[in-house]
Each structure stands twice: as structure tokens, then as C-alpha cells.
PDB file of the backbone (N, CA, C, O) and the ligand in Angstrom, with CONECT records:
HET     ZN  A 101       1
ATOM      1  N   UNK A   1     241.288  44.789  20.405  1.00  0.00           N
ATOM      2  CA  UNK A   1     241.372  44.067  21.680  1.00  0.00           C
ATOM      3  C   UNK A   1     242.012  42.700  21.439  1.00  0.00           C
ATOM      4  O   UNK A   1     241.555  41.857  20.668  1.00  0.00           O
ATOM      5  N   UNK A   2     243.540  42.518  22.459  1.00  0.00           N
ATOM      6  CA  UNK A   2     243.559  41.362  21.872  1.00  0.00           C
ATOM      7  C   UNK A   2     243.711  40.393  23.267  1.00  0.00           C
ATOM      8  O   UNK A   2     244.183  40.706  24.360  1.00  0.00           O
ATOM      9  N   UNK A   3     243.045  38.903  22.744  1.00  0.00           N
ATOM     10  CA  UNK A   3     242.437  38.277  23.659  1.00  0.00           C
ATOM     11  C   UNK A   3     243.557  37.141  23.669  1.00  0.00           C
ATOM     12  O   UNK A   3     243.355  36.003  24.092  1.00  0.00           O
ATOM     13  N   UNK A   4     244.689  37.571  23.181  1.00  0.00           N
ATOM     14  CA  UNK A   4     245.965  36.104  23.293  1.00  0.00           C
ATOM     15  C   UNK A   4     247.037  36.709  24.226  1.00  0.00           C
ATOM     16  O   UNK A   4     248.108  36.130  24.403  1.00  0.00           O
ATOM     17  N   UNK A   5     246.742  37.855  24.804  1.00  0.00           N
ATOM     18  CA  UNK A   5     247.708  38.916  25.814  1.00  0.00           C
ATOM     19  C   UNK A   5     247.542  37.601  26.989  1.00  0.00           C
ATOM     20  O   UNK A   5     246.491  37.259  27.529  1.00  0.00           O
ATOM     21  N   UNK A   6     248.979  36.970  27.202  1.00  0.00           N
ATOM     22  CA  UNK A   6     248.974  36.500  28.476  1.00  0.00           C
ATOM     23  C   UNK A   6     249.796  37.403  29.464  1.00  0.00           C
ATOM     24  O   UNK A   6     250.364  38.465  29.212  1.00  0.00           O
ATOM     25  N   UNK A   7     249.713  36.669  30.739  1.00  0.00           N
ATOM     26  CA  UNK A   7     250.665  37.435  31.984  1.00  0.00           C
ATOM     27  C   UNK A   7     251.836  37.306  31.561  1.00  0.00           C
ATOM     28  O   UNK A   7     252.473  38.070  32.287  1.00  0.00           O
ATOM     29  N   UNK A   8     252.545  36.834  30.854  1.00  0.00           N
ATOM     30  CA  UNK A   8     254.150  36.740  30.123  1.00  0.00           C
ATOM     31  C   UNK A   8     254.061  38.220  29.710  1.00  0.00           C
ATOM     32  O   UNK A   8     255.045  38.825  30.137  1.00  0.00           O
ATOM     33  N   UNK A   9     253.228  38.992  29.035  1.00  0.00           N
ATOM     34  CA  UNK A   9     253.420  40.452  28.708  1.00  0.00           C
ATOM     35  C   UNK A   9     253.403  41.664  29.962  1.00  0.00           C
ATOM     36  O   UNK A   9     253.797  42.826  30.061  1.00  0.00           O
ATOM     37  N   UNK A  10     252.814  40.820  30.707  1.00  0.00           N
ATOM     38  CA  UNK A  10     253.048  42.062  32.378  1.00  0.00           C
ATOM     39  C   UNK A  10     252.313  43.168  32.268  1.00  0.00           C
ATOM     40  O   UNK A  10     252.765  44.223  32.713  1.00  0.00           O
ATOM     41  N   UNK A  11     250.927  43.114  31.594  1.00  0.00           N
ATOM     42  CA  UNK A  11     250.523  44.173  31.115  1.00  0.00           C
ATOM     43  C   UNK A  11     248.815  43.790  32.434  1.00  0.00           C
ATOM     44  O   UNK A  11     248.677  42.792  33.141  1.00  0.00           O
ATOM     45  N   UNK A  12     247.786  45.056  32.299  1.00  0.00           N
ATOM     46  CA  UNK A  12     246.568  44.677  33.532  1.00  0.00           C
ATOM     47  C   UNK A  12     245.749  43.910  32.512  1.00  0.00           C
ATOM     48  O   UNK A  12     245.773  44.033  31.287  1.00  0.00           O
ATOM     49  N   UNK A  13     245.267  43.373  33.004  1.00  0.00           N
ATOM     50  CA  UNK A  13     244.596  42.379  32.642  1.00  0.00           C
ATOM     51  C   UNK A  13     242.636  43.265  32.181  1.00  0.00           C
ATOM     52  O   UNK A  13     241.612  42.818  31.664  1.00  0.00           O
ATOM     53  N   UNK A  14     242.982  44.404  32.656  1.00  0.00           N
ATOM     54  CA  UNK A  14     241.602  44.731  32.572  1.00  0.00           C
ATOM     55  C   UNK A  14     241.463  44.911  31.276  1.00  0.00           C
ATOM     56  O   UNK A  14     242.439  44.758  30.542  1.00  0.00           O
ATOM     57  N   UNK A  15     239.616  45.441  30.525  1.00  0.00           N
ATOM     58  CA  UNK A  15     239.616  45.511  29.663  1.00  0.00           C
ATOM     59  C   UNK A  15     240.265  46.823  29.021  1.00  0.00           C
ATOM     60  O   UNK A  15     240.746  47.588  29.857  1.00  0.00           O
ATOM     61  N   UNK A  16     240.374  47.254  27.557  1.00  0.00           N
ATOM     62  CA  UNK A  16     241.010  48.478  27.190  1.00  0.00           C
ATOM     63  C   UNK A  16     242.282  48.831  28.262  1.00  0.00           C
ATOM     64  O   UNK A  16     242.551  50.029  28.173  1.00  0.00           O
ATOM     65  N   UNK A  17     243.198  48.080  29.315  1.00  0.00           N
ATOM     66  CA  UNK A  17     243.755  49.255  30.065  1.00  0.00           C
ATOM     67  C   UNK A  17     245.423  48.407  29.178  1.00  0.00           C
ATOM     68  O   UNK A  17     245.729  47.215  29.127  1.00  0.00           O
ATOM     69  N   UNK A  18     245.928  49.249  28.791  1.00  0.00           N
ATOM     70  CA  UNK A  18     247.421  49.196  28.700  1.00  0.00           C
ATOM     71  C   UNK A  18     248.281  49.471  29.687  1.00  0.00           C
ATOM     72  O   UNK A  18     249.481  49.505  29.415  1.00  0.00           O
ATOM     73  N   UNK A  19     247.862  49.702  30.923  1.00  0.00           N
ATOM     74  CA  UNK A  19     249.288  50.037  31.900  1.00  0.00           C
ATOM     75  C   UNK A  19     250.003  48.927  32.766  1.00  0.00           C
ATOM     76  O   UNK A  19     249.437  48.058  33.429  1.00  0.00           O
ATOM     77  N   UNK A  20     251.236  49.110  32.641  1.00  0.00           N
ATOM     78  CA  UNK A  20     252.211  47.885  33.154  1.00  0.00           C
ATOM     79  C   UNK A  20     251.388  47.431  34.363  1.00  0.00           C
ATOM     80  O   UNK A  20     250.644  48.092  35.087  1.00  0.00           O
ATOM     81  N   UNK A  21     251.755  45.958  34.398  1.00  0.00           N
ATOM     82  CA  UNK A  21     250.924  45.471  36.022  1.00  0.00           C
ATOM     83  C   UNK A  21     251.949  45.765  37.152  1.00  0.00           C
ATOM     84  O   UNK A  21     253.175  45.793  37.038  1.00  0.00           O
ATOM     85  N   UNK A  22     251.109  46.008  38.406  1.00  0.00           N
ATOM     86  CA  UNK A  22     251.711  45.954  39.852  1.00  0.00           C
ATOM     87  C   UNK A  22     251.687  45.289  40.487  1.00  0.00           C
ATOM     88  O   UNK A  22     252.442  45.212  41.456  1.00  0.00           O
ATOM     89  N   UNK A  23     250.494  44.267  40.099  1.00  0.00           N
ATOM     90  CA  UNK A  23     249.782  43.148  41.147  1.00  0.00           C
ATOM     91  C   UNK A  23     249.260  41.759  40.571  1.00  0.00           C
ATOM     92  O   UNK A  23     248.420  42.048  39.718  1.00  0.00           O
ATOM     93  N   UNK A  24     249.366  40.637  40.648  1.00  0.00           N
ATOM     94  CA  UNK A  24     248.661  40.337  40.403  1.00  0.00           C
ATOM     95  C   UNK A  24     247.485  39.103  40.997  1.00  0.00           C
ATOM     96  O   UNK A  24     247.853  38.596  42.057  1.00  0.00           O
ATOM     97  N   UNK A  25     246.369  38.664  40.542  1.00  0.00           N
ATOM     98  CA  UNK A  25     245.106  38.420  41.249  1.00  0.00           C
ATOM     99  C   UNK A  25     244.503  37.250  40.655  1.00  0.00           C
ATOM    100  O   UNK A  25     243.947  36.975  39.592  1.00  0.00           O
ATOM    101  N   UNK A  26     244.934  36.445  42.124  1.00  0.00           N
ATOM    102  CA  UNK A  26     244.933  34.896  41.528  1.00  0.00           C
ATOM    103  C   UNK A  26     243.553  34.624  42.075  1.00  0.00           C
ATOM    104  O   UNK A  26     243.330  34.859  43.263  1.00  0.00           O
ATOM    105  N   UNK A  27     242.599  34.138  41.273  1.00  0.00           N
ATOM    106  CA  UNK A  27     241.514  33.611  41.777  1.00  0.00           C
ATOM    107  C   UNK A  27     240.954  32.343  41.241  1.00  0.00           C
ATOM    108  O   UNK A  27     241.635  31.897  40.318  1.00  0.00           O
ATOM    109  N   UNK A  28     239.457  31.322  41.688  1.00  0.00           N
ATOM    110  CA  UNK A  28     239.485  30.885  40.855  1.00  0.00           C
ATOM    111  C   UNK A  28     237.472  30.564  40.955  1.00  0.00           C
ATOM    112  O   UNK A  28     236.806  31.117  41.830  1.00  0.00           O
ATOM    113  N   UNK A  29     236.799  29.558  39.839  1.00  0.00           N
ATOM    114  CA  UNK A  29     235.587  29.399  40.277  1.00  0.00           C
ATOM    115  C   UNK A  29     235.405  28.115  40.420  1.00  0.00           C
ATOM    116  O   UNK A  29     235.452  27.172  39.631  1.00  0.00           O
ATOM    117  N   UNK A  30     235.102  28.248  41.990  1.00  0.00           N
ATOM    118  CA  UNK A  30     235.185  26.341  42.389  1.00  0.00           C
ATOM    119  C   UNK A  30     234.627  25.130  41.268  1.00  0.00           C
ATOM    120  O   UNK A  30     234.991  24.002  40.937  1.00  0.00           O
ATOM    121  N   UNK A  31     233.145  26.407  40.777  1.00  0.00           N
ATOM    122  CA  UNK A  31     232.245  25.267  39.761  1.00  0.00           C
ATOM    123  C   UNK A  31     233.330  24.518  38.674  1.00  0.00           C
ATOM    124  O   UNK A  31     233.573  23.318  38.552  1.00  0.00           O
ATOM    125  N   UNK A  32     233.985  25.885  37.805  1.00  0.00           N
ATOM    126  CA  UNK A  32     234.890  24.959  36.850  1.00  0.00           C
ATOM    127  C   UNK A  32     236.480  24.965  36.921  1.00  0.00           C
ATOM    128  O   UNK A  32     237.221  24.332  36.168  1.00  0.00           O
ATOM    129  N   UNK A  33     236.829  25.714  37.863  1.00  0.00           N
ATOM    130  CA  UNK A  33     238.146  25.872  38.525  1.00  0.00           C
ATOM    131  C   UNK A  33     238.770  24.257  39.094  1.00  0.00           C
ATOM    132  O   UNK A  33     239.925  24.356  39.506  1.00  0.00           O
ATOM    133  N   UNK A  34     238.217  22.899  39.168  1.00  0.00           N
ATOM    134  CA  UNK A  34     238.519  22.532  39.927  1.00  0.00           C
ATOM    135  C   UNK A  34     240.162  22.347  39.963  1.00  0.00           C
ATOM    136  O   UNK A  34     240.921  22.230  39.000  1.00  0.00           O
ATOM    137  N   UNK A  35     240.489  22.359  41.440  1.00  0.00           N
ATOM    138  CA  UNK A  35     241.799  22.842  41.497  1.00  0.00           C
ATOM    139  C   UNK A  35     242.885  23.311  40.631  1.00  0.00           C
ATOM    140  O   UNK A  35     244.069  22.986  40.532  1.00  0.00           O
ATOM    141  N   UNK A  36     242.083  24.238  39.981  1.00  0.00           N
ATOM    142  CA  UNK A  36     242.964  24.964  38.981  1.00  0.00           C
ATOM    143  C   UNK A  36     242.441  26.944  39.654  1.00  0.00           C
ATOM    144  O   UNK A  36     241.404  27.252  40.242  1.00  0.00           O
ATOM    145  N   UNK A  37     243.427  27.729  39.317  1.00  0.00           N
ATOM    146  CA  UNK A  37     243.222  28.901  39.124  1.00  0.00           C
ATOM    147  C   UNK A  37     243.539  30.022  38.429  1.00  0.00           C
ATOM    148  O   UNK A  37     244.694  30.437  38.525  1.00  0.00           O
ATOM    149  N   UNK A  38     242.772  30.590  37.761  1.00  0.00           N
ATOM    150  CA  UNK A  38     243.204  31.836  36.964  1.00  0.00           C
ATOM    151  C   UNK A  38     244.001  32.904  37.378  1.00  0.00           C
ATOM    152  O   UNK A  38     244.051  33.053  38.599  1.00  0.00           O
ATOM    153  N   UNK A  39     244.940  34.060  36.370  1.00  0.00           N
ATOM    154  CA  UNK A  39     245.496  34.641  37.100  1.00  0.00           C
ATOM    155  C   UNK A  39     245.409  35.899  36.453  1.00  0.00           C
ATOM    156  O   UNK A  39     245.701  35.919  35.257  1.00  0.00           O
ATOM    157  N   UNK A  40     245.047  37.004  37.032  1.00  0.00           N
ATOM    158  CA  UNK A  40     244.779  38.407  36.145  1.00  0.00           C
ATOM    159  C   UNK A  40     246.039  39.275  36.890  1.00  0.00           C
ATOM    160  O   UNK A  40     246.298  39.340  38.092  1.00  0.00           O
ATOM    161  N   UNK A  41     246.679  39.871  35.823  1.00  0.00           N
ATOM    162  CA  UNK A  41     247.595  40.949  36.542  1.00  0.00           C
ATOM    163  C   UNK A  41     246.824  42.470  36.402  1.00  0.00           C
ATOM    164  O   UNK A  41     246.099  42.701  35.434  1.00  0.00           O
ATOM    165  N   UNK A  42     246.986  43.156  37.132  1.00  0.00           N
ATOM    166  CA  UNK A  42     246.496  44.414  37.309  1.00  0.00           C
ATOM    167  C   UNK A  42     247.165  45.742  37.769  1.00  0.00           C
ATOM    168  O   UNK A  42     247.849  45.662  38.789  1.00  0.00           O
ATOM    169  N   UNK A  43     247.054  47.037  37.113  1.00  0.00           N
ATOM    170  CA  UNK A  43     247.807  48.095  37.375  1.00  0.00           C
ATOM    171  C   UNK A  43     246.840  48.264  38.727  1.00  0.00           C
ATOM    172  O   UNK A  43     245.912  47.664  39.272  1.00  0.00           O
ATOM    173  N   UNK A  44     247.924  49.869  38.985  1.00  0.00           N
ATOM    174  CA  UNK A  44     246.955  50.017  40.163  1.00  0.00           C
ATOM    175  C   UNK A  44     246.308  50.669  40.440  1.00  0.00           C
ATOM    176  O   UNK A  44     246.281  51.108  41.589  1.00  0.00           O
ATOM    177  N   UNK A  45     245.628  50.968  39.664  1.00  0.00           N
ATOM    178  CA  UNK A  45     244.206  51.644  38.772  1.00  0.00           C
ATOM    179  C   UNK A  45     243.124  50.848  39.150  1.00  0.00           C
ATOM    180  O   UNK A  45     242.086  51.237  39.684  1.00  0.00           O
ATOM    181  N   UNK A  46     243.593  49.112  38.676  1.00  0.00           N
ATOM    182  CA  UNK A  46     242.293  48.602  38.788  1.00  0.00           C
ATOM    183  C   UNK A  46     242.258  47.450  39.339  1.00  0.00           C
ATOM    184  O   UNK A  46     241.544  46.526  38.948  1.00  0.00           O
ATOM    185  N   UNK A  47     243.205  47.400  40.514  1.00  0.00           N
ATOM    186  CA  UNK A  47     243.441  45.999  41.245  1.00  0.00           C
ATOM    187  C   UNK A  47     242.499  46.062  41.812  1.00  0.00           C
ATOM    188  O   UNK A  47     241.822  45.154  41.331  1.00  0.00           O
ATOM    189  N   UNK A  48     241.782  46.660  42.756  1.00  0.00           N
ATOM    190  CA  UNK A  48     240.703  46.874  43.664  1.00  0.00           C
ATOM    191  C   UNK A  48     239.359  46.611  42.412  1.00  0.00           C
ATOM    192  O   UNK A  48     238.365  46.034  42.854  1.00  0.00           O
ATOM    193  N   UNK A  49     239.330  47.068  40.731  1.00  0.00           N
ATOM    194  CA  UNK A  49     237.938  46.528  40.364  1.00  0.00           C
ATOM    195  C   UNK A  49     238.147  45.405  40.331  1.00  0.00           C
ATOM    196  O   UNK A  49     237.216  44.601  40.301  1.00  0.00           O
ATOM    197  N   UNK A  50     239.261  45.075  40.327  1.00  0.00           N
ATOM    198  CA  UNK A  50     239.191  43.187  39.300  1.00  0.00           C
ATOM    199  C   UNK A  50     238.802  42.576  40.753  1.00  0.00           C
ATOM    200  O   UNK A  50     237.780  41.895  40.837  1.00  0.00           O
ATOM    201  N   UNK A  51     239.783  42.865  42.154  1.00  0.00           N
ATOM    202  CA  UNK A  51     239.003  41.973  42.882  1.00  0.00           C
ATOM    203  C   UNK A  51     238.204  41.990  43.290  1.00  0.00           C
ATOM    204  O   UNK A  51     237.707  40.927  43.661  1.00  0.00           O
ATOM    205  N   UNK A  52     237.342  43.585  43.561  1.00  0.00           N
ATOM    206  CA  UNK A  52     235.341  43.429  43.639  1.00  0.00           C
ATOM    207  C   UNK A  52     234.879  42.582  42.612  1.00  0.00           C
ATOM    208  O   UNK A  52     233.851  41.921  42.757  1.00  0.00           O
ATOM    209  N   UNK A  53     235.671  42.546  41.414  1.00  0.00           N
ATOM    210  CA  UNK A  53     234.250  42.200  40.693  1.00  0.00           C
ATOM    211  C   UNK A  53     234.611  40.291  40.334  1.00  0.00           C
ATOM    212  O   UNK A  53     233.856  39.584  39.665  1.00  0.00           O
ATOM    213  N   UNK A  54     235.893  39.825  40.967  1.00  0.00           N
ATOM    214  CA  UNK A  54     235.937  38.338  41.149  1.00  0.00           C
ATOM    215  C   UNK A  54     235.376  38.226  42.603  1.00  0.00           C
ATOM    216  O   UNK A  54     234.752  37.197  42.861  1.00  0.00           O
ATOM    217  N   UNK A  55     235.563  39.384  43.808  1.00  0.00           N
ATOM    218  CA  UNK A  55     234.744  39.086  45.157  1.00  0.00           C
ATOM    219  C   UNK A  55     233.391  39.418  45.222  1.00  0.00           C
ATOM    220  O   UNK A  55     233.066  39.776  46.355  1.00  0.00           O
ATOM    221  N   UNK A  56     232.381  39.425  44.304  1.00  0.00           N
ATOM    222  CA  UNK A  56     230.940  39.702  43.948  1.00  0.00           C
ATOM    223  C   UNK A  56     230.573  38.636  44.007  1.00  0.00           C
ATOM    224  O   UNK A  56     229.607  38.283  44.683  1.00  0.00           O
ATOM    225  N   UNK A  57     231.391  37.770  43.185  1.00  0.00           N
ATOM    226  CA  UNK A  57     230.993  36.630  42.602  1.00  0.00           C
ATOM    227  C   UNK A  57     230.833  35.887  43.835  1.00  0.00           C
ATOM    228  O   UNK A  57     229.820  35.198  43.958  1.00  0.00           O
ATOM    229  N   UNK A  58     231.855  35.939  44.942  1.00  0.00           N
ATOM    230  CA  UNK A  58     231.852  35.116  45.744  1.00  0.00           C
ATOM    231  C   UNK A  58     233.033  34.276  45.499  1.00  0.00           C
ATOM    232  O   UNK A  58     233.105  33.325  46.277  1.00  0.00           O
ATOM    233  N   UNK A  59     233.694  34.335  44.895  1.00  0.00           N
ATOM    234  CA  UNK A  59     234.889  33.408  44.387  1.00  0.00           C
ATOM    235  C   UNK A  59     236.337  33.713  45.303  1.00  0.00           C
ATOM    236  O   UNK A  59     236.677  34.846  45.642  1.00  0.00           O
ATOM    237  N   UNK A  60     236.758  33.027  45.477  1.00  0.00           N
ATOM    238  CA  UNK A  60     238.253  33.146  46.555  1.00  0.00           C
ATOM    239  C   UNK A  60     239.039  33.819  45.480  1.00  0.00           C
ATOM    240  O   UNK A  60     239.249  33.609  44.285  1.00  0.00           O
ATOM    241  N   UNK A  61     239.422  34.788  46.440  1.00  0.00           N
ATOM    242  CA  UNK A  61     240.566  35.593  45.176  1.00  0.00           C
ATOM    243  C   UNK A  61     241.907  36.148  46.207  1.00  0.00           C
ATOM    244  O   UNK A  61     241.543  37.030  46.986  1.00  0.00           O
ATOM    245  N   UNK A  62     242.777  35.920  46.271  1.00  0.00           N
ATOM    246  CA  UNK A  62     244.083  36.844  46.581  1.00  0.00           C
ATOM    247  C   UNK A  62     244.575  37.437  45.831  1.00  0.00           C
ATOM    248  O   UNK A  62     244.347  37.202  44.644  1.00  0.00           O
ATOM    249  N   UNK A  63     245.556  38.570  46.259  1.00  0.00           N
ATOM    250  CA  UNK A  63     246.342  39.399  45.158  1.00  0.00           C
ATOM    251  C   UNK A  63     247.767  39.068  46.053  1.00  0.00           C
ATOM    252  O   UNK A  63     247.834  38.786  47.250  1.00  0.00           O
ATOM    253  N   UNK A  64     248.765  39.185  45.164  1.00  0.00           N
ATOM    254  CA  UNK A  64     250.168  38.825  45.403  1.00  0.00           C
ATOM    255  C   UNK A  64     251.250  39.781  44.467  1.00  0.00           C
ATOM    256  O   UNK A  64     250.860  40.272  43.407  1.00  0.00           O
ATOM    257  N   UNK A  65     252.439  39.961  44.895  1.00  0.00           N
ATOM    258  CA  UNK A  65     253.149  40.811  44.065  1.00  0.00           C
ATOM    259  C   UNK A  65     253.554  39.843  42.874  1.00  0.00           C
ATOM    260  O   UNK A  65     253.776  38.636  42.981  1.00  0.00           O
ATOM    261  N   UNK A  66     253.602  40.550  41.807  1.00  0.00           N
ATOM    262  CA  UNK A  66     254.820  40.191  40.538  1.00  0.00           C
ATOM    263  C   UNK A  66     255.977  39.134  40.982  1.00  0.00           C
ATOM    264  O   UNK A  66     256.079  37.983  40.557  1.00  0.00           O
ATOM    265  N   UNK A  67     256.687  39.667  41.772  1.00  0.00           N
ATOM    266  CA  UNK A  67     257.670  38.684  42.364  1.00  0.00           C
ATOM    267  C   UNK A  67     257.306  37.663  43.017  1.00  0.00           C
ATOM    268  O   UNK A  67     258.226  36.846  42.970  1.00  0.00           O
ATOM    269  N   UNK A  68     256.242  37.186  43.743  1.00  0.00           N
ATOM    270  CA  UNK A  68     255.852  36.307  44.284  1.00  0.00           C
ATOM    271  C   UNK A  68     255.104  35.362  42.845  1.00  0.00           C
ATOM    272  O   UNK A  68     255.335  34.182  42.583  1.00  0.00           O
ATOM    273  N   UNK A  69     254.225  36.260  42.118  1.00  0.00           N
ATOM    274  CA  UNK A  69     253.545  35.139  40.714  1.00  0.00           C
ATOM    275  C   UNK A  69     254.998  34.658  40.196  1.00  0.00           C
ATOM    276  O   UNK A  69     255.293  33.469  40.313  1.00  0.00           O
ATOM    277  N   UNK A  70     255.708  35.375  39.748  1.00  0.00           N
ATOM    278  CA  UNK A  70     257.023  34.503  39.052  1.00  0.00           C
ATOM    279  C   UNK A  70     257.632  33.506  39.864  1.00  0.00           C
ATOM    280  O   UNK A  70     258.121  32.553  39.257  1.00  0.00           O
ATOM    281  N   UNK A  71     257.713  33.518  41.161  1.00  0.00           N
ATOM    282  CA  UNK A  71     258.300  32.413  41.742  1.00  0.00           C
ATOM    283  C   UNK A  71     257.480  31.019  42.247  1.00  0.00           C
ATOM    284  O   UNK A  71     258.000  29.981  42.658  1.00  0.00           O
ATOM    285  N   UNK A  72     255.725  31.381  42.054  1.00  0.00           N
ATOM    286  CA  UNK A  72     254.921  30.722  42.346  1.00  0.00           C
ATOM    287  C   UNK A  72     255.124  29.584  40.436  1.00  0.00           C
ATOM    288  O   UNK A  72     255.016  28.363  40.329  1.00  0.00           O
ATOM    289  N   UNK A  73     255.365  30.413  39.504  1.00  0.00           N
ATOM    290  CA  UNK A  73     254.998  29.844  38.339  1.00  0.00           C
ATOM    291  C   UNK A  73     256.435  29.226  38.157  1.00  0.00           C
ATOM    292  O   UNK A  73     256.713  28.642  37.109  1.00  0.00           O
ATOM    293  N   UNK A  74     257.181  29.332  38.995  1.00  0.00           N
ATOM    294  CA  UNK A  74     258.633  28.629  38.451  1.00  0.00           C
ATOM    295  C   UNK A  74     258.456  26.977  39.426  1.00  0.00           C
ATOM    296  O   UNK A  74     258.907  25.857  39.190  1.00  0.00           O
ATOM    297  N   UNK A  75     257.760  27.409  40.339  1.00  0.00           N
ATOM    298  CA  UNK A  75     257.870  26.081  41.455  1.00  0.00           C
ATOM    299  C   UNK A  75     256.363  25.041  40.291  1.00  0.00           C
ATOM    300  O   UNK A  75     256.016  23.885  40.531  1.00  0.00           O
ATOM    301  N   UNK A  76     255.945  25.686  39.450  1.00  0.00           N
ATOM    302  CA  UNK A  76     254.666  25.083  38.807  1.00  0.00           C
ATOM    303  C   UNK A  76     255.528  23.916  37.499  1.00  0.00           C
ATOM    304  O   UNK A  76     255.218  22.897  36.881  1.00  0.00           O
ATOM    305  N   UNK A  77     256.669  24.792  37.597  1.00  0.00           N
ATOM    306  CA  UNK A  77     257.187  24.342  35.789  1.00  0.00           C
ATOM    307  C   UNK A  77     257.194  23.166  35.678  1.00  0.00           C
ATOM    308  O   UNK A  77     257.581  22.589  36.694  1.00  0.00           O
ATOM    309  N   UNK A  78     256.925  22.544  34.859  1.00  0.00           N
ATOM    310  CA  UNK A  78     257.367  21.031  34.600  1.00  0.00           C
ATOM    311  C   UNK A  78     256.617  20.068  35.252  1.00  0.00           C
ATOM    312  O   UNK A  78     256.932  18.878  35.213  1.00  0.00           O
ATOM    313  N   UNK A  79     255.587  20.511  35.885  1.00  0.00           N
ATOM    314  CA  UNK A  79     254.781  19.702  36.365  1.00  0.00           C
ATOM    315  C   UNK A  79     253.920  19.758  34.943  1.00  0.00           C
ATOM    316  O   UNK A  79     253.804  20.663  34.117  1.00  0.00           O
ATOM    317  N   UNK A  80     253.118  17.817  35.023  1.00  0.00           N
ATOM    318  CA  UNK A  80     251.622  17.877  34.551  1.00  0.00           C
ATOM    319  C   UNK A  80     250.901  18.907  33.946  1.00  0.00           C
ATOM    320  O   UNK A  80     250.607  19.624  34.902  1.00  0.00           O
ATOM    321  N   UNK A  81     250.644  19.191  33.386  1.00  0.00           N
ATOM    322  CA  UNK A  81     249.209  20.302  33.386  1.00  0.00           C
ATOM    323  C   UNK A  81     248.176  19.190  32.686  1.00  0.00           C
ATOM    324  O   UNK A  81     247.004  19.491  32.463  1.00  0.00           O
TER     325      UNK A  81
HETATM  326 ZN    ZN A 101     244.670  48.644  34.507  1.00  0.00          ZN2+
END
């Protein structure tokens, strides 16, 4: 299992799953999120677990296409982090 797989590999974010992503599922947790958010990509196998199990929590979560995360992370570049 490897735990340095970022969304640059386009792969689901779930555990054990190797299949290319379709979606991916920006959420975040207000407690330590502050205005920051995580981003899980997901086949589509398991877009629907990842967001039950970030919408359990209670946590704001959207899902957005591939094409929309890449253009969201290009308008991010070069800013601060
Ligand atoms: Zn998957």
C-alpha cells in the first residue's frame, strides 16, 4: 500500500483499488480543514463510498470531473500555500 500516491497519478483514491479515476471528491473537515480542502479521486466503483463515508461524517463534500480538478488546481498555482 502506498501512501505517497497523489492525485498527479489519476488513480481512486480508495483503499486497495487500482482503477483509473472518473471523479474526483473535494471535501474538507471544518475542525482541521480550516479553509483548506482535501481531494480524493475516485473510480466509479467507489465515488458514491468515498462520498457516504466523507457525508457520515457530516463534512461538506462535492464531487467534480477530472477536467474541472485540473483547472481548479491551475487557477491555485503559485499562490501561497
Ligand atoms: Zn476505486
Amino acid at each position: 500500500m502506498s501512501l505517497a500516491r497523489g492525485p498527479e497519478d489519476m488513480v481512486c483514491s480508495a483503499r486497495e483499488c487500482e482503477n483509473s479515476a472518473t471523479c474526483a471528491i473535494i471535501w474538507s473537515n471544518p475542525k482541521i480543514h480550516t479553509g483548506r480542502h482535501k481531494t480524493w479521486l475516485a473510480c466509479q466503483d467507489h465515488r458514491q463510498f468515498l462520498v457516504d463515508y466523507v457525508g457520515y461524517r457530516g463534512f461538506p463534500v462535492e464531487v467534480i470531473s477530472l477536467e474541472e480538478l485540473t483547472e481548479r488546481e491551475g487557477e491555485h498555482r503559485g499562490e501561497a500555500d
